[in-house]
PDB file with SEQRES, HELIX, SHEET and CRYST1 records, atoms N, CA, C and O in Angstrom:
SEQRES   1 A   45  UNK UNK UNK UNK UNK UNK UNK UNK UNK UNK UNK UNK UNK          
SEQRES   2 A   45  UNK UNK UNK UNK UNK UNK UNK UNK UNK UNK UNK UNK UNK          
SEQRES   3 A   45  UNK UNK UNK UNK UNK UNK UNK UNK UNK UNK UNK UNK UNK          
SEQRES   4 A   45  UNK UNK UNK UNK UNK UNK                                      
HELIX    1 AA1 UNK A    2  UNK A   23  1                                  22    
CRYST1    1.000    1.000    1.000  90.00  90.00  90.00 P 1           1          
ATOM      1  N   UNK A   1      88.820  39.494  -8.058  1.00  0.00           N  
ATOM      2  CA  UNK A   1      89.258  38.120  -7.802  1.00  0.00           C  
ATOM      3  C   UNK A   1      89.191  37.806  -6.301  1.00  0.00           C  
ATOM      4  O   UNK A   1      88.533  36.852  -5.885  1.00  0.00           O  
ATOM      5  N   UNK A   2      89.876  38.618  -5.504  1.00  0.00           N  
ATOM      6  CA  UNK A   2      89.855  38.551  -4.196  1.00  0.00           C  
ATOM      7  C   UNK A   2      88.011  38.206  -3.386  1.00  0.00           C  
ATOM      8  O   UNK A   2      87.780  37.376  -2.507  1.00  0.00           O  
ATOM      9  N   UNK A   3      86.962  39.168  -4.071  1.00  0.00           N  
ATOM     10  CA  UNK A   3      85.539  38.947  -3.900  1.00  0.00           C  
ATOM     11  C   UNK A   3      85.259  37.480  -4.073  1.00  0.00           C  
ATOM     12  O   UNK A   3      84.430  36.881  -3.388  1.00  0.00           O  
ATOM     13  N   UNK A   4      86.272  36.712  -5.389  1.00  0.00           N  
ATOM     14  CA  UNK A   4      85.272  35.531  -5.378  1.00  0.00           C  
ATOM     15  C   UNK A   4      86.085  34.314  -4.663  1.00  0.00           C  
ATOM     16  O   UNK A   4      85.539  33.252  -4.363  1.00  0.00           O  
ATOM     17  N   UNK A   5      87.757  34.664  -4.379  1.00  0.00           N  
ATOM     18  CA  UNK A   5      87.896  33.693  -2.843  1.00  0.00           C  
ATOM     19  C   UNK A   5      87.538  33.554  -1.697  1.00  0.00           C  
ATOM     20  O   UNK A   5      87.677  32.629  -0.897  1.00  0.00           O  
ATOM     21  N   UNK A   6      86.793  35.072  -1.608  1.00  0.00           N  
ATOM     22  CA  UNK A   6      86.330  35.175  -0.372  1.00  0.00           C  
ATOM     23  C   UNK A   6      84.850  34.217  -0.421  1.00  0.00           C  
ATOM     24  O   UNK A   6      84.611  33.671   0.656  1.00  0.00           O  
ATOM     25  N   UNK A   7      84.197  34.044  -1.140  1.00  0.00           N  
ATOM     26  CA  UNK A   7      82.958  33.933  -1.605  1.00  0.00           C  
ATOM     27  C   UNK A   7      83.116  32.251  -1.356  1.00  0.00           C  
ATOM     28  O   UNK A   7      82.377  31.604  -0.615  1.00  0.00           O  
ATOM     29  N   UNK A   8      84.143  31.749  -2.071  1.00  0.00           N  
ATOM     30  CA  UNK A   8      84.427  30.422  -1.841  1.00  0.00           C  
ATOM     31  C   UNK A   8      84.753  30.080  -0.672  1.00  0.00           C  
ATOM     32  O   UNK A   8      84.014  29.152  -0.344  1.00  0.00           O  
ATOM     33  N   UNK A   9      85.665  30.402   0.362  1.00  0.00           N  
ATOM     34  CA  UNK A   9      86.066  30.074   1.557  1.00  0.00           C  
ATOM     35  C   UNK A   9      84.690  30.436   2.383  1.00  0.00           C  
ATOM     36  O   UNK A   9      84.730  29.840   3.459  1.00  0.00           O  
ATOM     37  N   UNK A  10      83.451  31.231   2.243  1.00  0.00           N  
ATOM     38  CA  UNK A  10      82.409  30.936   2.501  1.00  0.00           C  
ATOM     39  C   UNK A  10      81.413  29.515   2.268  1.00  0.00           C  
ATOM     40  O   UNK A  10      80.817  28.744   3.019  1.00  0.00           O  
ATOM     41  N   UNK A  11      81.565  29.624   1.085  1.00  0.00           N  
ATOM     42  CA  UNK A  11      80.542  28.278   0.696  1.00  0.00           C  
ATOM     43  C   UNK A  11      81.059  27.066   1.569  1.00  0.00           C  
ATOM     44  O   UNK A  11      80.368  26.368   2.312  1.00  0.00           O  
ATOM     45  N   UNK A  12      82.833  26.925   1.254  1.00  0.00           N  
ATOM     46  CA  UNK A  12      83.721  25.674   2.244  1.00  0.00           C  
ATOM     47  C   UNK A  12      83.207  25.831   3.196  1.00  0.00           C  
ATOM     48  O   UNK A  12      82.778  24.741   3.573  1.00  0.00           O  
ATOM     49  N   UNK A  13      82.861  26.948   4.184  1.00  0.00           N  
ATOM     50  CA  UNK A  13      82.360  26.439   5.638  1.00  0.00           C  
ATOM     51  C   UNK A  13      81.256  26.172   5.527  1.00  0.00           C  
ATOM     52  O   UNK A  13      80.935  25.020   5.819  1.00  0.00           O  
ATOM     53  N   UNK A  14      80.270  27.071   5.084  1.00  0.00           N  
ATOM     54  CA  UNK A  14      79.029  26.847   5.140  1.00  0.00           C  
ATOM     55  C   UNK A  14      78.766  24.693   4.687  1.00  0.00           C  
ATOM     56  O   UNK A  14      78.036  24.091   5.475  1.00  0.00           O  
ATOM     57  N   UNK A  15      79.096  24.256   4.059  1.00  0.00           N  
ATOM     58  CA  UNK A  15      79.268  22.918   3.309  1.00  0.00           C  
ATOM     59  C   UNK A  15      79.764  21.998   4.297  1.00  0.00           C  
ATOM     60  O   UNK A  15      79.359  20.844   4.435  1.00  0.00           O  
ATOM     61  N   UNK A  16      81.119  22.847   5.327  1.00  0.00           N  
ATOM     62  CA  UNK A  16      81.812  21.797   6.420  1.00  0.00           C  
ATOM     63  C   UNK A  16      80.684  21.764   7.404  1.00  0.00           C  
ATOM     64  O   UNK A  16      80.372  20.664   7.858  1.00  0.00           O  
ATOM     65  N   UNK A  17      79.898  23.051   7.869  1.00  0.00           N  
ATOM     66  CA  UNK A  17      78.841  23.229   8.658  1.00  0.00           C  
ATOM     67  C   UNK A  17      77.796  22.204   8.372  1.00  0.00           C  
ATOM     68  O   UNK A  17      77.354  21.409   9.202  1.00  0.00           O  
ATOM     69  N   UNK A  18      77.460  22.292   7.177  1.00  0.00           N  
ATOM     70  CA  UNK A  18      75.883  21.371   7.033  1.00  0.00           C  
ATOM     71  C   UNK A  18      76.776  19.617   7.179  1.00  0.00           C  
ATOM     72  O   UNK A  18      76.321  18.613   7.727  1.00  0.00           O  
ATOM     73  N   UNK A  19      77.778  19.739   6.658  1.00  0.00           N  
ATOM     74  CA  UNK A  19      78.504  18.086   6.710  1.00  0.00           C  
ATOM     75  C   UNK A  19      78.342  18.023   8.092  1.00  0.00           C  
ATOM     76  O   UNK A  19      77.252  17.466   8.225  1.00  0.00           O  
ATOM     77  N   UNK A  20      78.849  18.303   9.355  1.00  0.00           N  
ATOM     78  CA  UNK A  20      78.959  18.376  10.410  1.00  0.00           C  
ATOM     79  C   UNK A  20      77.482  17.874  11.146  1.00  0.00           C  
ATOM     80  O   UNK A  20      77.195  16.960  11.919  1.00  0.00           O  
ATOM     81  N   UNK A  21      76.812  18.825  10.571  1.00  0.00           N  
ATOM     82  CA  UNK A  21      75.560  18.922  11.237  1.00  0.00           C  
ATOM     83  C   UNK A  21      74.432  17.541  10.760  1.00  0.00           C  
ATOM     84  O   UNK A  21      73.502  17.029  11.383  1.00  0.00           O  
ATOM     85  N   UNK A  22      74.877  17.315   9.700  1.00  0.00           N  
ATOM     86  CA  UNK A  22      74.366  15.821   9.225  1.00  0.00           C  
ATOM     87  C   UNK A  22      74.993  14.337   9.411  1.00  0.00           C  
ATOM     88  O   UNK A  22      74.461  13.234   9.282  1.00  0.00           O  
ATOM     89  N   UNK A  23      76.045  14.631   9.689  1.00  0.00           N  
ATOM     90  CA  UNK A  23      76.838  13.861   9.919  1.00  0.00           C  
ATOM     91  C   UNK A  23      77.507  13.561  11.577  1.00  0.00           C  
ATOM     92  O   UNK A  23      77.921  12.528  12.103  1.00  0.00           O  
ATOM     93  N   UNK A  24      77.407  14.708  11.980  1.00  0.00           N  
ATOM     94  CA  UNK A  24      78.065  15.097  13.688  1.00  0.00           C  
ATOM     95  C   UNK A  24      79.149  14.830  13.161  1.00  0.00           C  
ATOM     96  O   UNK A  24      79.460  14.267  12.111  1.00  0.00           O  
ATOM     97  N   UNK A  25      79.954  15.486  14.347  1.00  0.00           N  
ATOM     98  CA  UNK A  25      81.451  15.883  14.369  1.00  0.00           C  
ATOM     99  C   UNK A  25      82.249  15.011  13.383  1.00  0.00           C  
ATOM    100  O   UNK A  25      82.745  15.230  12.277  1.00  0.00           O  
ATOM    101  N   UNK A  26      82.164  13.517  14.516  1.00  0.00           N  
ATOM    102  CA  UNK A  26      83.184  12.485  14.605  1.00  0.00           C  
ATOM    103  C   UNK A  26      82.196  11.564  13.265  1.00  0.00           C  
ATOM    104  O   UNK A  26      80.978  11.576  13.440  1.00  0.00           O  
ATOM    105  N   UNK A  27      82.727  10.819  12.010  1.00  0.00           N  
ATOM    106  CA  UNK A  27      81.827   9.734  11.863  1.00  0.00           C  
ATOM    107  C   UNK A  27      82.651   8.384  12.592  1.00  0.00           C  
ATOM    108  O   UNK A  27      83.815   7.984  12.601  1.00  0.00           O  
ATOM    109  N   UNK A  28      81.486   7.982  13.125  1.00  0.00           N  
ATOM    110  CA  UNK A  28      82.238   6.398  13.917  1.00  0.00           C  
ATOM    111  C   UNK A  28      81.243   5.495  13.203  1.00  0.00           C  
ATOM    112  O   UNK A  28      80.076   5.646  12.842  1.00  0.00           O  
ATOM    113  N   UNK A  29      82.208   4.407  13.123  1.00  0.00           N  
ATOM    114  CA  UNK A  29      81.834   3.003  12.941  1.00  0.00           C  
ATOM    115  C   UNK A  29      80.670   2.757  13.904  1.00  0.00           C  
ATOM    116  O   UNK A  29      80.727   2.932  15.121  1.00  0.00           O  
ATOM    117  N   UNK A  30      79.596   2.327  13.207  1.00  0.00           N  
ATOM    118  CA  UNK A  30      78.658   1.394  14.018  1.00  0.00           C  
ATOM    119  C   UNK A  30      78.879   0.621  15.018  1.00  0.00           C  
ATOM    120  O   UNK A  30      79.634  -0.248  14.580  1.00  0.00           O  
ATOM    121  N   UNK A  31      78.679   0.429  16.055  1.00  0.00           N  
ATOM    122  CA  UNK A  31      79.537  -1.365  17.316  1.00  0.00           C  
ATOM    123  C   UNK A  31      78.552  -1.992  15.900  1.00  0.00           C  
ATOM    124  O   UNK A  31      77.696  -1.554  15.132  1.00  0.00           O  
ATOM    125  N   UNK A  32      79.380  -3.421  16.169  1.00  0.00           N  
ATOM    126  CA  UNK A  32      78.953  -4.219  15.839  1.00  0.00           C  
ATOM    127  C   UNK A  32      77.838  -5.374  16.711  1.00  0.00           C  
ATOM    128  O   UNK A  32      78.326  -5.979  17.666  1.00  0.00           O  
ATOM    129  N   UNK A  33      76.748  -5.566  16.436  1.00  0.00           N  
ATOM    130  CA  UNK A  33      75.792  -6.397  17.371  1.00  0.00           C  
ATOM    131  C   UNK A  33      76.473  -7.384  17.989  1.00  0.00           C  
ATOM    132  O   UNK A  33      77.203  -8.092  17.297  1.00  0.00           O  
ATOM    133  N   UNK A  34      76.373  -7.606  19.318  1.00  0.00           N  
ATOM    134  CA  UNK A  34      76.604  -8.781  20.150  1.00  0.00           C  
ATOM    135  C   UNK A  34      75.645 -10.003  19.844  1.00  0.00           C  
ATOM    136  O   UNK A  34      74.448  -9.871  19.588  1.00  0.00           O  
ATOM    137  N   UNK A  35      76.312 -11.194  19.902  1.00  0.00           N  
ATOM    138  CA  UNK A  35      75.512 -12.143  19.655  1.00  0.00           C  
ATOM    139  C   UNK A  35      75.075 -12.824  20.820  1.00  0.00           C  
ATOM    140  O   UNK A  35      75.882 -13.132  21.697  1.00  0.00           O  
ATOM    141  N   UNK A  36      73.403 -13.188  20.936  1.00  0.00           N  
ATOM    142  CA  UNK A  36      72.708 -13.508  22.091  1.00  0.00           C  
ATOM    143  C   UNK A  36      72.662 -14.794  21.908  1.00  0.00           C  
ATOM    144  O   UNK A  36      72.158 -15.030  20.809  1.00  0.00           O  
ATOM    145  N   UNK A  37      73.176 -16.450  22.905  1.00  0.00           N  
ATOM    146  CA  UNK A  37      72.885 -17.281  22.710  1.00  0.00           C  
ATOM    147  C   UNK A  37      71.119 -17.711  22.715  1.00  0.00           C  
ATOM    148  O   UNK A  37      70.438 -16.886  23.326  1.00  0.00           O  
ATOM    149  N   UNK A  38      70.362 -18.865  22.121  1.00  0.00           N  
ATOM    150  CA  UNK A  38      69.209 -18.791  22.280  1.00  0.00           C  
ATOM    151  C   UNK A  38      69.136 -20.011  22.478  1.00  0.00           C  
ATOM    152  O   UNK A  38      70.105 -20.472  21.876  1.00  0.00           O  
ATOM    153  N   UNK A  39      68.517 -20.939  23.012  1.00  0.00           N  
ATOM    154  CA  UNK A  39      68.070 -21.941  23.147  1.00  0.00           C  
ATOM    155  C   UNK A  39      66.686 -22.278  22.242  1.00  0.00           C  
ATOM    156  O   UNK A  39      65.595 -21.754  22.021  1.00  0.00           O  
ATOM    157  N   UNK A  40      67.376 -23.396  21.893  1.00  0.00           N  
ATOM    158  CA  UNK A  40      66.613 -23.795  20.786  1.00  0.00           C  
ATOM    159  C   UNK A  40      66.174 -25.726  21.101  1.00  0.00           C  
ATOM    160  O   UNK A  40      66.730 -26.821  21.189  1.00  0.00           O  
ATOM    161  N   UNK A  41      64.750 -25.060  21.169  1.00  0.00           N  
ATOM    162  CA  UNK A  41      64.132 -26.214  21.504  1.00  0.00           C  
ATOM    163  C   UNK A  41      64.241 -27.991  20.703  1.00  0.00           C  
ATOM    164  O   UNK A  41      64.530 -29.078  21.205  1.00  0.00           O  
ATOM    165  N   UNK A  42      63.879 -27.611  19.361  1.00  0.00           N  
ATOM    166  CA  UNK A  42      64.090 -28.497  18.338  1.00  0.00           C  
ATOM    167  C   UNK A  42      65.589 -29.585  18.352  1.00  0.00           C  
ATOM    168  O   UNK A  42      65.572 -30.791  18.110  1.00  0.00           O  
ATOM    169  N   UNK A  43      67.011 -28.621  18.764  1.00  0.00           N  
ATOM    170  CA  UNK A  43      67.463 -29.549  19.070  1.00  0.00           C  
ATOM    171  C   UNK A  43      68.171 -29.760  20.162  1.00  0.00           C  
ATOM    172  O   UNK A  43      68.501 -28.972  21.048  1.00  0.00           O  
ATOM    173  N   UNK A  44      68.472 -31.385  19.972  1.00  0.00           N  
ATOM    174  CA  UNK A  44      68.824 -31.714  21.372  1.00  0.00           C  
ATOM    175  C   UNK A  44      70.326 -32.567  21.013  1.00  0.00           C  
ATOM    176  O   UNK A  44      70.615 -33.186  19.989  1.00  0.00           O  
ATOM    177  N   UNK A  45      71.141 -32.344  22.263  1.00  0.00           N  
ATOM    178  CA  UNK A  45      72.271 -33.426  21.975  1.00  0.00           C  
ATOM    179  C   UNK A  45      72.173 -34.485  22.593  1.00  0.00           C  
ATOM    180  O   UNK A  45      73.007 -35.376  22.428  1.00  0.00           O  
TER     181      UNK A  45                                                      
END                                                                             
């Protein structure tokens, strides 16, 4: 029994490892895009 917790608390890292590594450490939120004013020819006030 002891062989196959050990076996498991292997796979858990190995699994936190590849999460990590696909993911990096931290997951962060995207920034959100800034909005660029544009001038727009068509209209006029």
């Amino acid at each position: 029994m002891e062989y196959i917790e050990q076996l498991l608390d292997k796979v858990k890292e190995w699994a936190r490892k590849l999460a990590e590594a696909l993911l990096g450490p931290d997951v962060q939120p995207e920034p959100e895009p800034i909005p660029i004013p544009v001038r727009d020819p068509n209209r006029r006030r």
